[in-house]
C-alpha positions as CSV (number, residue, x, y, z in Angstrom):
1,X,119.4,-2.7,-89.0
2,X,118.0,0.5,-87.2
3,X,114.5,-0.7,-88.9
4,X,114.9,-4.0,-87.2
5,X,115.4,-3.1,-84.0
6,X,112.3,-0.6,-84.5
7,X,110.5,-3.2,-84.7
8,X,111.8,-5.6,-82.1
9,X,111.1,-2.7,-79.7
10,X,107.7,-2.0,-80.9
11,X,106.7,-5.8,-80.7
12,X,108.2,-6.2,-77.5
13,X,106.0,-2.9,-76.2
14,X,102.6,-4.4,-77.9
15,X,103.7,-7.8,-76.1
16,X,104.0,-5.7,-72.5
17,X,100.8,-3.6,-73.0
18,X,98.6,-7.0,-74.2
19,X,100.1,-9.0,-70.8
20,X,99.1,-6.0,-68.8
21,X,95.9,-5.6,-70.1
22,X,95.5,-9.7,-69.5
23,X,96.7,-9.3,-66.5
24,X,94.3,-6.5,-65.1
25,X,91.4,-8.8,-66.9
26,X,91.8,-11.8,-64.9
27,X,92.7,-9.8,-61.5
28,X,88.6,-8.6,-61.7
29,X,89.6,-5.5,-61.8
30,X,87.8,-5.0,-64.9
31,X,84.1,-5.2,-63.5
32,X,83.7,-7.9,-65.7
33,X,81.0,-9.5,-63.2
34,X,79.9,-13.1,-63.3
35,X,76.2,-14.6,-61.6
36,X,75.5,-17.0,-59.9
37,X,71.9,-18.0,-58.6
38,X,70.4,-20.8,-56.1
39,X,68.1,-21.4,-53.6
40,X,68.0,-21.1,-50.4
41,X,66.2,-20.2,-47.0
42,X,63.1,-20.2,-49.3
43,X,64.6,-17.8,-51.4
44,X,67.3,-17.0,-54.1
45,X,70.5,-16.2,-53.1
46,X,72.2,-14.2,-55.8
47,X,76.3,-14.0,-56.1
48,X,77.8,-11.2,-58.3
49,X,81.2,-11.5,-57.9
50,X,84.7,-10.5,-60.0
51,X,87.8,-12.3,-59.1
52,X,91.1,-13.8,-60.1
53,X,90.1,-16.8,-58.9
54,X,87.5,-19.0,-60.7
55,X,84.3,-16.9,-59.4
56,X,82.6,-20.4,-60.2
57,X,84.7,-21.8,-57.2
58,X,84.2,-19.7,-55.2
59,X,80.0,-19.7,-55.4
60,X,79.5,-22.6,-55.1
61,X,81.9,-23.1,-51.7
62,X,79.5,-20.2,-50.9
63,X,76.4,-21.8,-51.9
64,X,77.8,-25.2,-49.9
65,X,78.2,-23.3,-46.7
66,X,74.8,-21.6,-46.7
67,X,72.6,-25.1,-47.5
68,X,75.2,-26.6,-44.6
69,X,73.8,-23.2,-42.1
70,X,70.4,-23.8,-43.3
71,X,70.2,-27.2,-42.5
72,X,71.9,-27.5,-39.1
73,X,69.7,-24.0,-38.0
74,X,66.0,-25.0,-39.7
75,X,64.2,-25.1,-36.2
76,X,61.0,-26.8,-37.5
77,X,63.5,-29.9,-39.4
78,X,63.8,-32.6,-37.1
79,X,66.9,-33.0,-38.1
80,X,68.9,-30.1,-37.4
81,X,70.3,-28.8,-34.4
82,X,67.7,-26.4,-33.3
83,X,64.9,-29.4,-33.4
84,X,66.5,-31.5,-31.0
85,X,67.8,-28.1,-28.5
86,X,63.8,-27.4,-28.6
87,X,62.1,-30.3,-28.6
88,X,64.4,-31.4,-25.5
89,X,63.5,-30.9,-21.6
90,X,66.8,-31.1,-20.7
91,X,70.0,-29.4,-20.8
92,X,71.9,-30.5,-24.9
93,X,75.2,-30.3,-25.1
94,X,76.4,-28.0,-28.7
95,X,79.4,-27.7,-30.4
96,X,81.1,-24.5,-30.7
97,X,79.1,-22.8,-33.6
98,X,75.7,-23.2,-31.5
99,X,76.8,-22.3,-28.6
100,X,78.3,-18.6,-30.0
101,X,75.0,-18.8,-31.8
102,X,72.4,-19.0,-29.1
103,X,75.0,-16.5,-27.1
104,X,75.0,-13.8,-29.8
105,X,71.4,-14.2,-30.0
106,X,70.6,-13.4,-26.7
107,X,73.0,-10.6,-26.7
108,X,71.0,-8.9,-29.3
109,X,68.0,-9.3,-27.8
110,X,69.5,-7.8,-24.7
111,X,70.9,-5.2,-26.8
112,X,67.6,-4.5,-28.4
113,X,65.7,-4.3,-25.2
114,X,63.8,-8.0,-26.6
115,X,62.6,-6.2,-29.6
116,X,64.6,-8.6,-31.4
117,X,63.5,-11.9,-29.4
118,X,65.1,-15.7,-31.0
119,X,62.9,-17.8,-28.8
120,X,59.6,-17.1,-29.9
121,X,59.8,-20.2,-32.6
122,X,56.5,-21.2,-30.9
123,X,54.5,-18.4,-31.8
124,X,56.1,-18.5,-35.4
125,X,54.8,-21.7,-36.0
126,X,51.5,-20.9,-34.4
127,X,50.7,-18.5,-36.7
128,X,51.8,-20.7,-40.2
129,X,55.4,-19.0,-41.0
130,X,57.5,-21.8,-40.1
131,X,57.5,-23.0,-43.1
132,X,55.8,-20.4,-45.5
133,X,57.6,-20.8,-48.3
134,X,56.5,-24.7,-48.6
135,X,52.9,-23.9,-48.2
136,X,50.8,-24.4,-51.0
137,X,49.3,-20.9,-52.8
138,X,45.5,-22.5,-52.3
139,X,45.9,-23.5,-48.6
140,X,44.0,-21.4,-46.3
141,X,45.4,-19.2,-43.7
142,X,43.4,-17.9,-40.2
143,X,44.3,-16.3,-37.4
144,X,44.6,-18.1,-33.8
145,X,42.5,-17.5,-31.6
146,X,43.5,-15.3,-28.5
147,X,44.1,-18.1,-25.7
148,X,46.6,-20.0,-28.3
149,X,48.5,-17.1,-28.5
150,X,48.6,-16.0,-25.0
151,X,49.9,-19.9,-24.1
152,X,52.5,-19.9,-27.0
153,X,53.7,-16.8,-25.6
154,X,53.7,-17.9,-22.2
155,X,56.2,-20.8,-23.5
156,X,58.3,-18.4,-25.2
157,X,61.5,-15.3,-24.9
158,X,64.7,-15.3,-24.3
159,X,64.8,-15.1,-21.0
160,X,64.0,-18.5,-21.0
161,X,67.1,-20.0,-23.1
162,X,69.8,-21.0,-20.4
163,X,73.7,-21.5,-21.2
164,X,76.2,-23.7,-19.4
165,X,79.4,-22.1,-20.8
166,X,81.6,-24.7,-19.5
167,X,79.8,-28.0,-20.1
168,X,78.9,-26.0,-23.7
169,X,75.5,-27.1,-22.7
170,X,72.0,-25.1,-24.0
171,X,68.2,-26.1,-22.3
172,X,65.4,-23.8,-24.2
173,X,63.4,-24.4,-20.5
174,X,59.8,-24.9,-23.0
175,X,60.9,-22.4,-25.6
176,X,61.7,-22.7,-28.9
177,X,64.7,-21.4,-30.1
178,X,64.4,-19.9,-34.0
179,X,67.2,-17.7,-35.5
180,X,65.7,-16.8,-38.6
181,X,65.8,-12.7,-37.6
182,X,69.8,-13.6,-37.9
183,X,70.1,-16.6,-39.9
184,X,70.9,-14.8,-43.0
185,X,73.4,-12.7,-41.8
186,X,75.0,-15.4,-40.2
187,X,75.4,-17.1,-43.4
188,X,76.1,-13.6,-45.7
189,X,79.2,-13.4,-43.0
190,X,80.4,-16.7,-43.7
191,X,79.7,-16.1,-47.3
192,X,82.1,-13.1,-47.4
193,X,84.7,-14.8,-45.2
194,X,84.4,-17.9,-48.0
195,X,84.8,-15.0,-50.7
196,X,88.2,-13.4,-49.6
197,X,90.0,-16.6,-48.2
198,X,89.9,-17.4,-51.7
199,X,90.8,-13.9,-52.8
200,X,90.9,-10.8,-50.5
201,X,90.6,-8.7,-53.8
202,X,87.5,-10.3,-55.2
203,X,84.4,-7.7,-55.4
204,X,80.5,-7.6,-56.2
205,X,78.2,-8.6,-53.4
206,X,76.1,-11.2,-52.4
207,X,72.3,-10.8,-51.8
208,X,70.0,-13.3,-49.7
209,X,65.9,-12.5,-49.8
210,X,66.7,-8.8,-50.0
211,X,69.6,-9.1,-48.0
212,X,72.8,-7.8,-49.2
213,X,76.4,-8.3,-48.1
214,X,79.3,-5.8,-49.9
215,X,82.3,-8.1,-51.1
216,X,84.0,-4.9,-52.9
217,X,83.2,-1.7,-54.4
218,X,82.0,-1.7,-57.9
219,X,84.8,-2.1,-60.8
220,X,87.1,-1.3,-57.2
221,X,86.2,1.9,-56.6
222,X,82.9,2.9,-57.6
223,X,79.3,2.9,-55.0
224,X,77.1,0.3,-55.5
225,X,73.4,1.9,-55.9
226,X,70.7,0.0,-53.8
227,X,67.0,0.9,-53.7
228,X,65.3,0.4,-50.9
229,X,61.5,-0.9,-51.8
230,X,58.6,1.3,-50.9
231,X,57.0,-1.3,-49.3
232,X,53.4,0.3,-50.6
233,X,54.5,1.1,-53.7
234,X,54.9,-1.6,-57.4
235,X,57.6,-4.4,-57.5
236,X,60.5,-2.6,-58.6
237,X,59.7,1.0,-56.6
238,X,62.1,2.3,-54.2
239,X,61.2,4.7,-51.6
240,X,65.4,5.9,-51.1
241,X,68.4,5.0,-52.8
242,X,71.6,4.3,-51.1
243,X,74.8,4.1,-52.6
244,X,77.7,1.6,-50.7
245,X,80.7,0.1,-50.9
246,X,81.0,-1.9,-47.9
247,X,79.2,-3.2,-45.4
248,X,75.6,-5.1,-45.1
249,X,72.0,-3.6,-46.1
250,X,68.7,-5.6,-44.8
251,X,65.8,-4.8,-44.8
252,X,62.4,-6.3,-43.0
253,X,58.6,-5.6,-44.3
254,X,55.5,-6.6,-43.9
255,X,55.0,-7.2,-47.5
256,X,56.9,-10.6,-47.9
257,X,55.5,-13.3,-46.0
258,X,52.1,-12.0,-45.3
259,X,48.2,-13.2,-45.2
260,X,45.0,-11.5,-45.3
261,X,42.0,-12.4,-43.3
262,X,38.7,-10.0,-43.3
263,X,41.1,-7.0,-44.8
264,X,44.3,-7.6,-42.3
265,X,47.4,-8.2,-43.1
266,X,49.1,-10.5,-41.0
267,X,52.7,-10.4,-41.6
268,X,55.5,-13.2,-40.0
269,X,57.4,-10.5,-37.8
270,X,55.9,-11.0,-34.3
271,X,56.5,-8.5,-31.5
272,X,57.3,-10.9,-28.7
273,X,55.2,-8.5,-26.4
274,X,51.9,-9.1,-27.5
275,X,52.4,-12.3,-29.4
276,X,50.7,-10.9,-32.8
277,X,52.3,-9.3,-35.6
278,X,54.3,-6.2,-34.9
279,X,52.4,-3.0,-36.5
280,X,54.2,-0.1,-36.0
281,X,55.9,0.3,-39.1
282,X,56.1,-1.4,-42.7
283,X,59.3,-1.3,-43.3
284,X,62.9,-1.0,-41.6
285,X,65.8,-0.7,-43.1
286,X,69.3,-1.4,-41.4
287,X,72.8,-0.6,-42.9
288,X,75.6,-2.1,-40.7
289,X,79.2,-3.8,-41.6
290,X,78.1,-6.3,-39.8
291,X,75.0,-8.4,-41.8
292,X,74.0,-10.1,-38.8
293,X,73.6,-6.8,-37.0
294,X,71.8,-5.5,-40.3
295,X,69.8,-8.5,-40.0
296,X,68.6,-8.9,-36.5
297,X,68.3,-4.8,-36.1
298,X,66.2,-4.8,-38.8
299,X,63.5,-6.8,-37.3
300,X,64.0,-5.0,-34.0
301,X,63.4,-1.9,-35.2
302,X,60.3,-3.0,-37.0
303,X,58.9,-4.6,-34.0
304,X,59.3,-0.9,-32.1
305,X,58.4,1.0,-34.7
306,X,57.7,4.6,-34.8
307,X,56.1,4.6,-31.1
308,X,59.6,3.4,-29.8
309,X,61.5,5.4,-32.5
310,X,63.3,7.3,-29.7
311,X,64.6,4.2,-28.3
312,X,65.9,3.3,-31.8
313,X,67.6,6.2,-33.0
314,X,69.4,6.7,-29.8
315,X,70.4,3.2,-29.1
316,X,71.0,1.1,-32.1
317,X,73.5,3.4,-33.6
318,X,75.8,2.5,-30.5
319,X,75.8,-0.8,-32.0
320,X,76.3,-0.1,-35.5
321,X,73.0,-0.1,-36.9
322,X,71.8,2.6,-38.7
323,X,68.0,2.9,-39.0
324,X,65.8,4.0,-42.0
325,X,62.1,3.6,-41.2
326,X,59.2,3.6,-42.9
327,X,55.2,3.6,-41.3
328,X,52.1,4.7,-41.7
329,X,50.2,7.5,-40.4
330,X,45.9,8.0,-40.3
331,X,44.9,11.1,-42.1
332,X,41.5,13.0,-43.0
333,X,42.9,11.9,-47.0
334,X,43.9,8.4,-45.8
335,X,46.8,6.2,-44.9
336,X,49.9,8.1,-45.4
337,X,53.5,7.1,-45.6
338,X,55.8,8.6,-43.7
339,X,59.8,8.2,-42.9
340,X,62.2,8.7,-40.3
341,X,65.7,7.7,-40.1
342,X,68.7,7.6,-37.5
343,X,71.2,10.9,-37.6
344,X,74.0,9.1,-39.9
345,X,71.8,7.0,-42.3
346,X,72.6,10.3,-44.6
347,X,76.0,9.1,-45.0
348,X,74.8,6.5,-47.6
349,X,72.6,8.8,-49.0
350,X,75.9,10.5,-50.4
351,X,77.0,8.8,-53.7
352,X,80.4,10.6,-53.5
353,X,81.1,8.7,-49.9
């Protein structure tokens, strides 16, 4: 009888211990990670993701949202929004979306003293990066000539781009409106809304074209290590490593969306000053919780580069973006590469954060 009993107890212990070991299985707690790939703003966006809730659901409500982003904000589509705002002389009325759009936008560029500029689309186009991704590998790429690009840029900035808050009502005044400094941030917000009204527990993180959004710390508690490229170095080379468990990571380069004419690069971020490709820096790297600040102050701070590095280090940290740059600098041996970063990038340098 004693024996019995015994062994009632012990199968009703192994029965408790196998549901709870079930049970912290399916919760994601586990680390037990699954991917999830498909593309999107001409590149792959990659989900990693562990979650009680089918993870399968869950990307591809994600991957639904971004195509739906990408296709109401592709300026140079004539059918999305941005195409009819720019290629309009008068005022368009927006729904709500656009119209906190175009205002963020031209907050940022505020923000960033223009450095970060969302109504150079002309320019953009001008120089073949509208649609870069599309263009065939054998098609040849030049460099416009001086008058084109002082008339795009007399068509373009921000300070063109006029709201009518009531009438929720946009006119571009000749310019052309382009978010793709912000676009992906935009959409890695959504993404991570998407990921935690489905389950606020979920974790992994969600990476757009070197873009990467935090939904949780690895297995729950652990850093997630990120390498930032050396944007001279191999594919696969980092210049830093940074170790994170929240928050957004983007970084802009010169090495991406580039061509080469006579031994130039011409890269696709423009300084809206001048109208040609931004060159004082290679690389800049922005951690924020905020991917559409990561985003857009990434591109800012390349376009100011180290000349302006004064203005970055003092400023952008006010708004949550912390700056790791990376230029290069003439020497009797050659180019070198050099790096400077904002006071409290060092925090992510920590893996024990």
């Amino acid at each position: 009888m004693i024996l019995n009993k015994i062994v009632v107890f012990s199968t009703i212990i192994i029965f408790i211990v196998l549901t709870a070991i079930y049970l912290f299985f399916i919760s994601g707690k586990t680390g037990q990670y699954n991917d999830y790939e498909d593309y999107i703003f001409g590149t792959y966006v990659r989900i990693k993701i562990a979650s009680k809730v089918n993870p399968s659901t869950i990307s591809k409500a994600i991957f639904s949202e971004m195509k739906r982003i990408e296709s109401k904000y592709d300026a140079y589509s004539s059918n999305s929004v941005l195409y009819k705002i720019n290629h309009s002389q008068d005022w368009i009325e927006v729904d709500d979306e656009t119209l906190a759009l175009v205002d963020l936008a031209l907050k940022i560029a505020n923000q960033t003293e223009g450095a970060f500029d969302p109504a150079i689309g002309r320019l953009v186009d001008l120089w073949g990066f509208s649609k870069f991704t599309e263009r065939s590998a054998t098609e040849q790429f030049s460099v416009p000539t001086s008058e084109k690009i002082a008339e795009a840029a007399s068509l373009s900035g921000h300070k063109n781009i006029a709201i009518d808050y009531i009438k929720k009502m946009v006119k571009t005044n000749g310019a052309w409106l382009d978010f793709g400094g912000m676009l992906k941030g935009y959409a890695l917000k959504r993404a991570y809304q998407i990921a935690k009204e489905y389950d606020k527990n979920c974790h992994g993180f969600i990476e757009a074209g070197g873009q990467i959004m935090i939904l949780g710390p690895k297995y729950n508690k652990a850093n997630w290590i990120i390498g930032v490229r050396d944007p001279r170095g191999q594919p696969g080379e980092n210049i830093k490593l940074v170790y994170m468990k929240s928050g957004s990571i983007a970084t802009s380069g010169d090495y991406e969306r580039f061509f080469i004419v006579d031994g130039v690069r011409y890269h696709h971020i423009i300084d809206p000053k001048t109208g040609y490709p931004a060159r004082g820096a290679i690389s800049a790297t922005v951690i924020s919780e905020d991917p559409v600040i990561a985003d857009a102050f990434s591109t800012a701070a390349f376009v100011l580069g180290r000349e302006n590095w004064l203005l970055t280090r003092t400023l952008f940290p006010k708004y949550g973006a912390e700056v790791f740059l990376v230029y290069q600098e003439k020497t009797p041996e050659g180019l070198k590469t050099k790096t400077l970063q904002t006071d409290n990038f060092v925090i992510w340098e920590n893996p024990d954060k």
